[in-house]
N, C-alpha and C positions, 0 to 999 in steps of 0.2 A: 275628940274629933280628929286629931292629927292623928292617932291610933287608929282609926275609923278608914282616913284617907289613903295611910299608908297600907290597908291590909289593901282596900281596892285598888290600888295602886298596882301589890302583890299579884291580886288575883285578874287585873287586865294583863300583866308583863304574862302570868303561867296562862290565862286565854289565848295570848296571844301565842305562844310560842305553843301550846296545844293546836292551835290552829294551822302553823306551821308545819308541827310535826306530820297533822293529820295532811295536810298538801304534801310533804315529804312522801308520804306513805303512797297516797294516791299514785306520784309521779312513778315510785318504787316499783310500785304493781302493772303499771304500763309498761315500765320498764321490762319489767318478766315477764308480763303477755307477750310483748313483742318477741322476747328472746326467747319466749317459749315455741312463739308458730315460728319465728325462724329455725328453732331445734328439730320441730317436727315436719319442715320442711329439706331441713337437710337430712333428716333421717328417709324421709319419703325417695329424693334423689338419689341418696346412699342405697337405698334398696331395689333401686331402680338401675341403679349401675353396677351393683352385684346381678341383679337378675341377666343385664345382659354381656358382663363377664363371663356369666354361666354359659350364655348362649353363645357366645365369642368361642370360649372352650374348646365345647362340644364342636363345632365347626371346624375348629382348627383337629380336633380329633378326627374327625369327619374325613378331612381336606387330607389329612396325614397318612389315612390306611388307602383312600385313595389312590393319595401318589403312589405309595409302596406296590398296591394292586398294578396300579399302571404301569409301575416300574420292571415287574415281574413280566406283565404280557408285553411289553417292548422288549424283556432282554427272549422271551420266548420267542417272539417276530425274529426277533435278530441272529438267532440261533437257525430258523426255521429256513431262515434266508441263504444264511452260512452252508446250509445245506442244498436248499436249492439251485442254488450257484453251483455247487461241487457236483451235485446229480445234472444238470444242464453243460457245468464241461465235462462228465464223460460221455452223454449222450450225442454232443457234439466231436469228441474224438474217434466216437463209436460209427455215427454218422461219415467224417471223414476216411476211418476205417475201412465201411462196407462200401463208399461208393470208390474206391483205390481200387478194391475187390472186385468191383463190379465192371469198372474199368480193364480191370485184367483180364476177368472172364471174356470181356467182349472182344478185346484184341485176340486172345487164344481164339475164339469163336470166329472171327474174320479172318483168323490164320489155319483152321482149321475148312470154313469154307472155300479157301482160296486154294488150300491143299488139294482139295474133295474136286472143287472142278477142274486142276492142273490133270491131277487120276481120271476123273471123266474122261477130260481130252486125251488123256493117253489110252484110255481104255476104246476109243472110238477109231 
């Protein structure tokens, strides 16, 4: 009977720690469910923030030739300008030019009429 008591004895201590184990195990696999939707959610994230680095990217590629474009028809503006300026002062010196000219002609013209009637009167 001592023999008897001691195996049961045995076999409650390995129930028991069977029992254990199998709680251990349970706990283990909760364990790793969780840490698994947590992997599959940071993989989700992770995927999610590559997709819109990609689109960041592109944007900024986007934004880049942009500028350059932009950059081009501002220095073409500003060349175009450079020019206009230069064609507006000689059109302005041009101007002051003819009307110096026209000035002169007139004074010849008023000294030419003043001429013409001095001769009239001496012709009369």
């Amino acid at each position: 009977q001592d023999d008897l008591s001691m195996k049961t004895g045995e076999c409650n201590e390995l129930e028991k720690a069977k029992q254990d184990m199998e709680e251990r195990l349970r706990l283990m696999e909760s364990t790793c469910d969780a840490t698994l939707k947590e992997n599959q959610e940071y993989v989700s994230s992770n995927n999610n923030l590559q997709q819109q680095l990609h689109l960041l990217s592109a944007a900024v590629a986007k934004l880049s030739a942009d500028l350059e474009t932009h950059e081009g028809i501002a220095d073409d503006l500003a060349q175009e300008k450079a020019l206009a300026e230069a064609l507006a002062h000689q059109i302005s010196e041009a101007e002051d030019a003819a009307l110096a000219q026209v000035q002169k002609l007139s004074d010849r013209l008023h000294q030419l009429q003043d001429d013409l009637s001095m001769k009239s009167g001496e012709c009369n």
